[in-house]
GUNUVEX-683237 format. One record per residue (C-alpha): x, y, z; residue in one letter. Coordinates in nm, 2 decimals, m for minus. Layout:
BEGIN
X, Y, Z, A
...
//
This chain:
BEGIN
0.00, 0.00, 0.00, X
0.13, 0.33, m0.11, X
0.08, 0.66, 0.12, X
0.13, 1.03, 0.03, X
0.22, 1.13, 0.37, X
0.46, 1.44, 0.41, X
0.72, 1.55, 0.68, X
0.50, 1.86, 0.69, X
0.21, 1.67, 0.80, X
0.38, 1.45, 1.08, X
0.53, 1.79, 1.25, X
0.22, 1.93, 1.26, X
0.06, 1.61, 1.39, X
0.33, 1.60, 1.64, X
0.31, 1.93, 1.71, X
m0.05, 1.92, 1.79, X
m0.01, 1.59, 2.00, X
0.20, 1.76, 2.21, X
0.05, 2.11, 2.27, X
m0.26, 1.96, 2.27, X
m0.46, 2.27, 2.09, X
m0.41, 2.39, 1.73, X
m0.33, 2.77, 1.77, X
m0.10, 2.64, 2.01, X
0.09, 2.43, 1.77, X
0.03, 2.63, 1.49, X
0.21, 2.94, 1.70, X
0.52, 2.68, 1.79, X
0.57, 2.58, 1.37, X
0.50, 2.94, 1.28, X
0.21, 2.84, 1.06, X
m0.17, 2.97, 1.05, X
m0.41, 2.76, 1.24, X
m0.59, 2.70, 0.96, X
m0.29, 2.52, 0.75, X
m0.24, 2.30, 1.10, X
m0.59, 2.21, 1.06, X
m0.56, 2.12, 0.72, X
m0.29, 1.92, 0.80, X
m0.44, 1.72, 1.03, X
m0.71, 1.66, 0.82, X
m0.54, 1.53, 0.52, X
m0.32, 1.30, 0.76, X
m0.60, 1.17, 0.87, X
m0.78, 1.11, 0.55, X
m0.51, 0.93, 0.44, X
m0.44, 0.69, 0.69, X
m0.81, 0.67, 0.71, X
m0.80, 0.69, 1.10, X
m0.91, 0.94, 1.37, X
m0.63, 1.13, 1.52, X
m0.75, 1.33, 1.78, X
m1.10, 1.38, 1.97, X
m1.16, 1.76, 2.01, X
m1.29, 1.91, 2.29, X
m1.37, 2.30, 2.32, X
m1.06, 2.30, 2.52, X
m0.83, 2.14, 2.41, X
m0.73, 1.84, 2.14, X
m0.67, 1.50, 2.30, X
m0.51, 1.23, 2.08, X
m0.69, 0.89, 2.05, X
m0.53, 0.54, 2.16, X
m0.42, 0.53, 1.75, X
m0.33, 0.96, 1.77, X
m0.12, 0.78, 2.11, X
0.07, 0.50, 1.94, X
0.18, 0.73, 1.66, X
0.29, 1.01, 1.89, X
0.52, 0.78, 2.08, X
0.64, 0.59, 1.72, X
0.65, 0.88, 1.53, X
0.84, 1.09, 1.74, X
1.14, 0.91, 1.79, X
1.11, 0.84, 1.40, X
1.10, 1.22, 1.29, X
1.42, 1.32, 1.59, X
1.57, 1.06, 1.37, X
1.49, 1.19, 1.02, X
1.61, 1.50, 1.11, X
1.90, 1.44, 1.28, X
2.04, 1.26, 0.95, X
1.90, 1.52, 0.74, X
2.04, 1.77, 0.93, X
2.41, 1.56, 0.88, X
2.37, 1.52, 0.54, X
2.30, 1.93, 0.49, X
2.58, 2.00, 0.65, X
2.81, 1.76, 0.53, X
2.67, 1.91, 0.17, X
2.78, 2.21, 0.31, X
3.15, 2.08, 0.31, X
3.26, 2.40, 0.58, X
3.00, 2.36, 0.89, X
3.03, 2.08, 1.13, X
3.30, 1.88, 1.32, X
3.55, 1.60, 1.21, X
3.69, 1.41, 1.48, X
4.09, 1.32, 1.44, X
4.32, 1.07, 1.66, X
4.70, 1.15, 1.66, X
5.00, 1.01, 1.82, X
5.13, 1.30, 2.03, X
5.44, 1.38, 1.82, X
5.19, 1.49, 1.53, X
4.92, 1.62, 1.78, X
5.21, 1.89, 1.89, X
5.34, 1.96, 1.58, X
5.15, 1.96, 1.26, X
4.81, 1.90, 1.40, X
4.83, 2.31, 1.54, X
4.92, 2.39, 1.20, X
4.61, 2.22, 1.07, X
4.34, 2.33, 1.31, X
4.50, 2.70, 1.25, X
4.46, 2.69, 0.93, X
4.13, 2.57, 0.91, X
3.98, 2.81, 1.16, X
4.10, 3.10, 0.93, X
3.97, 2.88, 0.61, X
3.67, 2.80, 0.77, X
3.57, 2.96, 1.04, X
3.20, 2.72, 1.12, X
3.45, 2.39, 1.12, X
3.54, 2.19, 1.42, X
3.81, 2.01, 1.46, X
3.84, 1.77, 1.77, X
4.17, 1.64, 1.83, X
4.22, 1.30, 2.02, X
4.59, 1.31, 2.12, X
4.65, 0.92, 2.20, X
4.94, 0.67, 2.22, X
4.98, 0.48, 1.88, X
4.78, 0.19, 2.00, X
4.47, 0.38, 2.12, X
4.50, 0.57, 1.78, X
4.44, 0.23, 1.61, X
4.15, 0.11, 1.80, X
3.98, 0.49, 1.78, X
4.02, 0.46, 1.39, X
3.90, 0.05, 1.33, X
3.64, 0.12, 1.64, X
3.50, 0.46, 1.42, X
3.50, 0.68, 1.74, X
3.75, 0.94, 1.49, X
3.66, 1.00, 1.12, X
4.04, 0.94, 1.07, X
4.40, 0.90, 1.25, X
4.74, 1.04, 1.19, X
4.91, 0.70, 1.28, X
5.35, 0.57, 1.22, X
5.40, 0.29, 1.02, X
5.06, 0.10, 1.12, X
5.09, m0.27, 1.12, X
4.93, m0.43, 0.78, X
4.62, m0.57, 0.95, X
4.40, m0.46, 0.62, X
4.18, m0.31, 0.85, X
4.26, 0.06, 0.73, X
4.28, 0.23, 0.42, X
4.60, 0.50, 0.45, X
4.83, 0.74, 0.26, X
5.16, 0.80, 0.39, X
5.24, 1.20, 0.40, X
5.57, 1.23, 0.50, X
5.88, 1.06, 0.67, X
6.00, 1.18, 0.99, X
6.42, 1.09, 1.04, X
6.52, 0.97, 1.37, X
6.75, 1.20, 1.61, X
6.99, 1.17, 1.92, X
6.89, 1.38, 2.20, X
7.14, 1.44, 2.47, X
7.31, 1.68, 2.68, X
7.55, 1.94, 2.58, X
7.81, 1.84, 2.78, X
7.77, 1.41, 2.67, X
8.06, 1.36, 2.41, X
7.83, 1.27, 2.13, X
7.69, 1.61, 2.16, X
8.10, 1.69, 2.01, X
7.96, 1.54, 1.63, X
7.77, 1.69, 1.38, X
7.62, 1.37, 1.28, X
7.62, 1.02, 1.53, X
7.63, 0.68, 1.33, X
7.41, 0.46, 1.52, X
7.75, 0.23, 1.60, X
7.80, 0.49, 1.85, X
7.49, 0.39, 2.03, X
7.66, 0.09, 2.14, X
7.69, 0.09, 2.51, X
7.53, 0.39, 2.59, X
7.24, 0.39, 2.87, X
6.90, 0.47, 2.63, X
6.62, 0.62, 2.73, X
6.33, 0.51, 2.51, X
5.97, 0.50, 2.44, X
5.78, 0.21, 2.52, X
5.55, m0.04, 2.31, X
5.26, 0.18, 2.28, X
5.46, 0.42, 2.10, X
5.45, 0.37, 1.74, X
5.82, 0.49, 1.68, X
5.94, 0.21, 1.93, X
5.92, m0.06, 1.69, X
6.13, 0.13, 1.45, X
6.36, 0.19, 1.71, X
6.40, m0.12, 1.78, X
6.44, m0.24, 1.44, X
6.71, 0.02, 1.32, X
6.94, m0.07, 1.63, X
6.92, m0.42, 1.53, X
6.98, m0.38, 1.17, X
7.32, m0.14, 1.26, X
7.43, m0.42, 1.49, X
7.36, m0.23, 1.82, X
7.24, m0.42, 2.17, X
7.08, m0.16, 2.31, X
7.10, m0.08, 2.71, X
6.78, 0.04, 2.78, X
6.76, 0.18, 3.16, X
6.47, 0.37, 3.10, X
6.13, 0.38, 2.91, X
5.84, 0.62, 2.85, X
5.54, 0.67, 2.70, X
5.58, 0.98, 2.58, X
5.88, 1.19, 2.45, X
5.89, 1.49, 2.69, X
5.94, 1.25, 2.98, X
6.21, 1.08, 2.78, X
6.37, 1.46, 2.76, X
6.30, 1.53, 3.14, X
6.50, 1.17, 3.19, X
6.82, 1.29, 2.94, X
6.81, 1.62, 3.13, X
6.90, 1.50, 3.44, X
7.18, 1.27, 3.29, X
7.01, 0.93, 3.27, X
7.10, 0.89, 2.92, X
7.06, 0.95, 2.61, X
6.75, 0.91, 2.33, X
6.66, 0.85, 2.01, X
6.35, 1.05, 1.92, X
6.18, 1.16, 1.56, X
6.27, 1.51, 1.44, X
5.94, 1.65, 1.51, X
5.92, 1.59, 1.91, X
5.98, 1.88, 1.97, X
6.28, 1.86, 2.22, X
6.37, 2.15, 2.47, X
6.63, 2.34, 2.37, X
6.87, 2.22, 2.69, X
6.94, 1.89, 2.46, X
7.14, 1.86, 2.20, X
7.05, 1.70, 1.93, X
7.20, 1.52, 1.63, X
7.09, 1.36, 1.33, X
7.17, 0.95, 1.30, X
7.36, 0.81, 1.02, X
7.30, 0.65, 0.80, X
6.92, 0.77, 0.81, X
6.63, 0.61, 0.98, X
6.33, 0.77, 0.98, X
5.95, 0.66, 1.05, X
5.63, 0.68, 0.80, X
5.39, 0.91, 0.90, X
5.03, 0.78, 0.77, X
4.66, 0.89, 0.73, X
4.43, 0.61, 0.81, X
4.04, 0.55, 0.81, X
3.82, 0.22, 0.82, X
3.87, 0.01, 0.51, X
3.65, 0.03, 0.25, X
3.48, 0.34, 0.47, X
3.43, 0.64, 0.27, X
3.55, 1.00, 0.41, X
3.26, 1.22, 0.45, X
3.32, 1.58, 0.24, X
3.42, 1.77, 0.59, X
3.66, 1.47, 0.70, X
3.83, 1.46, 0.34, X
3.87, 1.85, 0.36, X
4.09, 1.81, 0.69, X
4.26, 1.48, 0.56, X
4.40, 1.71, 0.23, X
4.51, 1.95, 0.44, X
4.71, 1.75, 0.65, X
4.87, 1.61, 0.36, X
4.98, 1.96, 0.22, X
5.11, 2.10, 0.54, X
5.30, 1.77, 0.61, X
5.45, 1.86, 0.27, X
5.60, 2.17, 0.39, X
5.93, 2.10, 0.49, X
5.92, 2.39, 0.78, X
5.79, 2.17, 1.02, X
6.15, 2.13, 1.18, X
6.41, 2.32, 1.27, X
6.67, 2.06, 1.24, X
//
């Protein structure tokens, strides 16, 4: 059975239901009472079905008028809800896109990104989840995030990504540690000395880890963190030394110097396989990919 029933007509149904008197609802849509009334009417004629019994009162819905009110008004909250998504994702500038990013990227070139957009445009939100790699993963395959900014995720095929740019491992240390005397450190070097380093939740460790092994070096790990600025606090007070990417963002106490030969780590935008980007989300996403091109992003 087909029915010619309109949103127009089920607002002003619900409307009515609720303030139980036409000029009453007709005043909260900002219609006449007359198109209310009509309305109602042509609602009714087409589901064939009473509505509502009036009084000289006031309009009281019947035990059908009831069970609609109830159905229909979680239905329409619905409807509009997604309609009102849809508009604004049509939109393409208005509403929010929700990001995960290892901390390295959240302090670095996700300030650049929500700067820029809030200049471009100014009705966009961006909410930043700052999160350790791992947590990063399950916001992106769990869809809490629209997307993350993730390093060298493993290949689970749960995420569709694009790699933006390649971040080359440091050594941080103190001034006055005799590394500190080269311009550049081969990681040989590193043999022996106390490291300080992140721990498994960090995506970089991995790489780390990986890199000291391919350059033959046992490392001495004394100490581990889960986030670079503690590793930094650590090297401060003489602890050791660590290896950290090039945009941490180390305090300008430490020293640092590039590795040789070269190491760095992938830094990748992933989103749910096979999950589309919505307009807003792919905005964000292409302008993280030209900022990460900008090769200003370090001092080094």
């Amino acid at each position: 059975m087909s029915m010619n029933i309109s949103l127009r007509q089920l607002r002003a149904f619900l409307a009515v239901a609720r303030q139980r008197h036409f000029r009453r609802a007709a005043e909260h849509l900002h219609l006449s009472q007359p198109a209310i009334s009509r309305h109602i009417a042509e609602l009714e004629a087409e589901l064939g079905v009473r509505l509502f019994d009036r009084t000289t009162r006031e309009v009281v819905p019947t035990e059908t008028g009831r069970y609609l009110e109830s159905a229909i008004e979680r239905v329409l909250d619905e409807l509009e809800g997604v309609l009102g998504h849809v508009h604004s994702e049509g939109e393409r500038r208005r509403g929010k896109v929700r990001i995960a990013s290892v901390p390295t990227l959240s302090a670095s070139l996700m300030p650049l990104c929500i700067a820029d957009c809030a200049r471009e445009y100014p009705e966009l939100t961006i909410q930043l989840h700052d999160q350790a790699q791992t947590l990063v993963l399950d916001s992106v395959r769990g869809g809490e995030v629209d997307f993350g900014i993730a390093i060298d995720p493993p290949e689970t095929g749960d995420f569709d990504s694009e790699t933006i740019m390649r971040d080359p491992f440091y050594l941080a240390c103190r001034p006055d540690h005799p590394l500190a005397a080269l311009k550049s450190v081969p990681w040989k070097k590193l043999q022996g000395q106390a490291l300080v380093l992140l721990d498994y939740s960090s995506g970089s460790r991995r790489l780390i880890d990986q890199a000291l092994h391919r350059h033959g070096v046992v490392a001495d790990v004394v100490q581990q963190t889960g986030h670079t600025h503690t590793a930094f606090r650590m090297v401060e007070a003489g602890l050791g030394i660590t290896i950290t990417p090039a945009l941490s963002s180390p305090p300008p106490s430490l020293a640092m110097r590039p590795l040789t030969p070269v190491e760095h780590r992938t830094v990748m935008l992933i989103h749910r396989r096979l999950r589309s980007l919505s307009p807003l989300a792919a905005l964000v996403w292409n302008r993280l990919r030209e900022l990460a091109a900008n090769d200003k992003l370090t001092s080094y």
